[in-house]
C-alpha positions as CSV (number, residue, x, y, z in Angstrom):
1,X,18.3,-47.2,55.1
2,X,20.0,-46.5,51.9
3,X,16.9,-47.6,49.7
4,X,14.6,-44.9,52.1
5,X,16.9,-41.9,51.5
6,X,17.1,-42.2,47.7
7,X,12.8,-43.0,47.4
8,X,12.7,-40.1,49.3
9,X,14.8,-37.3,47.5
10,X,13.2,-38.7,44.2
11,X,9.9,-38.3,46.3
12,X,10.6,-34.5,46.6
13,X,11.9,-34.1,42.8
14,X,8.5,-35.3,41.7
15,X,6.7,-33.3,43.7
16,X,8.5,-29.6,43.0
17,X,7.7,-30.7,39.7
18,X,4.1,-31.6,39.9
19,X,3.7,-27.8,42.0
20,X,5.2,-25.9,39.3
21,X,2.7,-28.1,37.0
22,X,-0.1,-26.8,38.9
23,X,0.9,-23.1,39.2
24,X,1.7,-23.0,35.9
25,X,-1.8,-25.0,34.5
26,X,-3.0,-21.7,37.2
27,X,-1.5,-19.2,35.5
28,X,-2.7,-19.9,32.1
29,X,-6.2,-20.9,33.3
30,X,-6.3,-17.0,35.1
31,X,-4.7,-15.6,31.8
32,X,-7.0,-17.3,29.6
33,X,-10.2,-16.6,31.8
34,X,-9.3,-12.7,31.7
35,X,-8.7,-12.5,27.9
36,X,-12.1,-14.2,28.0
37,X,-13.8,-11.7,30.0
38,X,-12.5,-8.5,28.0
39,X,-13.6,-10.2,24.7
40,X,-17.0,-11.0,26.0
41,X,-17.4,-7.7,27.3
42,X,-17.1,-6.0,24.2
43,X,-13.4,-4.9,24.8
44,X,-11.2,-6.7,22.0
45,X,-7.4,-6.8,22.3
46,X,-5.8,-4.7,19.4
47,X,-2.9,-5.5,17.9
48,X,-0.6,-2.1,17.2
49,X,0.0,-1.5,13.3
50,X,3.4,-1.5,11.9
51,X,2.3,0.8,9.3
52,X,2.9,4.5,9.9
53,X,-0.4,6.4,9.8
54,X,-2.4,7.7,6.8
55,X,-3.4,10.7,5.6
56,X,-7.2,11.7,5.3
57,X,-8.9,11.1,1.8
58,X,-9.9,14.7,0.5
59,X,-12.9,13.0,-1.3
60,X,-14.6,9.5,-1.5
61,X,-13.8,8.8,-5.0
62,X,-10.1,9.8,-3.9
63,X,-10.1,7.2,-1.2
64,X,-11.3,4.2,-3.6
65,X,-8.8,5.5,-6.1
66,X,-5.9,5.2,-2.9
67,X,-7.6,2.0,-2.0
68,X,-7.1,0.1,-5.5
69,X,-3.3,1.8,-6.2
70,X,-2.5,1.3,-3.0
71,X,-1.9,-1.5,-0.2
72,X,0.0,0.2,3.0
73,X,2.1,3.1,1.7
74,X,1.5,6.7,2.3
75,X,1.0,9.2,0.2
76,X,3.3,12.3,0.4
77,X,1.2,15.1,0.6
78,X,2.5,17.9,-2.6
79,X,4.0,15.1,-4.0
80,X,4.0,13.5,-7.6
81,X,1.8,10.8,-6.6
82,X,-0.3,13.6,-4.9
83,X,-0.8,15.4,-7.2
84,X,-1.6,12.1,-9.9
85,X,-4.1,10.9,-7.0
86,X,-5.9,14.3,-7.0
87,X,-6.1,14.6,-11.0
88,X,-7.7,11.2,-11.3
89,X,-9.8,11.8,-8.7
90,X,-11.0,15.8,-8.9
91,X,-10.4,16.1,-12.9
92,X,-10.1,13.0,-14.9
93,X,-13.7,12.1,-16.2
94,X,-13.3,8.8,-17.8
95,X,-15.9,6.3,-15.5
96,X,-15.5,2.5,-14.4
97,X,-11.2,1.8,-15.3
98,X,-10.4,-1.3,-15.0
99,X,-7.7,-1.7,-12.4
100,X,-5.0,-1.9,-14.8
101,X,-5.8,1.1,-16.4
102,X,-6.3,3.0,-13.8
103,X,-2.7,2.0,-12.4
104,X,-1.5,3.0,-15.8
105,X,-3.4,6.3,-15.9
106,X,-1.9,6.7,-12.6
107,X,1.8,5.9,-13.2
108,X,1.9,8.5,-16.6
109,X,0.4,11.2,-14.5
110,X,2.6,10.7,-11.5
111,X,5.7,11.0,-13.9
112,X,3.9,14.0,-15.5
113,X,4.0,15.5,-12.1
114,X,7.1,14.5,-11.1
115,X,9.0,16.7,-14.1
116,X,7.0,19.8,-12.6
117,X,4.1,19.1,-15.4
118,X,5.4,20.8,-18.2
119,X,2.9,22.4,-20.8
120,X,4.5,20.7,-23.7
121,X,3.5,17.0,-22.5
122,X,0.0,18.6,-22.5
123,X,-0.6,20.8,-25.3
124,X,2.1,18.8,-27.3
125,X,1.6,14.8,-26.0
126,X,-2.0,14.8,-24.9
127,X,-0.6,14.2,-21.3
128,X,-3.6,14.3,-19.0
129,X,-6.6,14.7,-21.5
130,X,-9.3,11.8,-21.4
131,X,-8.2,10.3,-24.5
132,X,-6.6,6.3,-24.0
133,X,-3.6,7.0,-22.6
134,X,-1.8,5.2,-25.7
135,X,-2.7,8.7,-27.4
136,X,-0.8,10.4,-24.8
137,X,1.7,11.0,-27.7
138,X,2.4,14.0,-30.5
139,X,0.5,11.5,-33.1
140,X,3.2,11.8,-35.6
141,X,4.0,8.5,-37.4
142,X,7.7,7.3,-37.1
143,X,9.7,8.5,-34.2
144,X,6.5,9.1,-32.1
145,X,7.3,11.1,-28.6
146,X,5.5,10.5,-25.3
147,X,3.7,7.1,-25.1
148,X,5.4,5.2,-28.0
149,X,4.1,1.9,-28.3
150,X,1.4,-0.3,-26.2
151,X,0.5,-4.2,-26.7
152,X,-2.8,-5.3,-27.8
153,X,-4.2,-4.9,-24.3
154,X,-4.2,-1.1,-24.8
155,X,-0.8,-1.3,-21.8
156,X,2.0,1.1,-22.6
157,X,5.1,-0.6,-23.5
158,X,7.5,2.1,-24.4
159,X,8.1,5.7,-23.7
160,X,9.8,8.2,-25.6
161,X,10.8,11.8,-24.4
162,X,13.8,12.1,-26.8
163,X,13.1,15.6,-27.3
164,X,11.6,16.9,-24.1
165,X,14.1,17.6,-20.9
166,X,12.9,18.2,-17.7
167,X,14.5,17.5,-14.1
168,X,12.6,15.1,-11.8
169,X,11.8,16.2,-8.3
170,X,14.1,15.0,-5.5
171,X,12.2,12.8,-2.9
172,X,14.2,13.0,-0.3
């Protein structure tokens, strides 16, 4: 009958869809069982970094340094930020910076290096001596050159290099 042929085709739709239940419930049971296994055995799935690769610290204190100034970036190596990373590491003596500081310290030497580190901002400025860096300046009183004001944090607010000209490295 009519009623037989219509309980039947609905018959088979219910039952191609209860095998591709099972072979899929299959499927992820095998998948899940083998990521299992590897993680139990002491293999652990690694995801790949989308960060390009870093180069080696050249000291420990140069690594914490990269470590606080840094989250994923590279540093260029003979660079500005190089070279600012090696002074504050290998020469700068001034112990336990608070991070802001020591971003600061980094940023002024980093544009130090980046206008080929000319003798005037150190003989003249105080560039890269372990005074505050707010003394990074010629100490005159009105038009003061190199680091010209800083808020009551000891931050630098405004530079000056009026009188200095240098050219800044291309980058690229």
């Amino acid at each position: 009958t009519e009623e037989e042929k219509t309980w039947c085709i609905e018959l088979r739709k219910y039952r191609k869809w209860f095998i591709c239940l099972i072979i899929g419930s299959i499927a992820v049971a095998v998948t899940v069982t083998i990521v299992a296994t590897k993680t139990s055995s002491g293999e652990r799935p690694i995801a790949e970094s989308t960060f390009p690769p870093t180069t080696a610290p050249t000291s420990a204190k140069q690594g914490k340094l990269q470590k606080a100034l840094f989250s994923d970036y590279e540093i260029l190596p003979h660079s500005a930020q190089s070279s600012a990373l090696s002074w504050l590491a290998d020469v700068d003596n001034i112990p336990n910076l608070s991070n802001d500081r020591l971003k600061q310290r980094f940023a002024l030497a980093t544009l130090y290096y980046s206008t080929n580190g000319e003798t005037a901002w150190k003989s003249q400025l105080n560039f890269l001596t372990d005074m505050h860096e707010c003394e990074w300046n010629d100490g005159t009183s009105g038009t003061v050159l190199g680091v010209a004001f800083c808020d009551e944090n000891g931050m630098v607010t405004e530079l000056n290099f009026s009188k200095i000209t240098s050219t800044l490295f291309h980058i690229w």
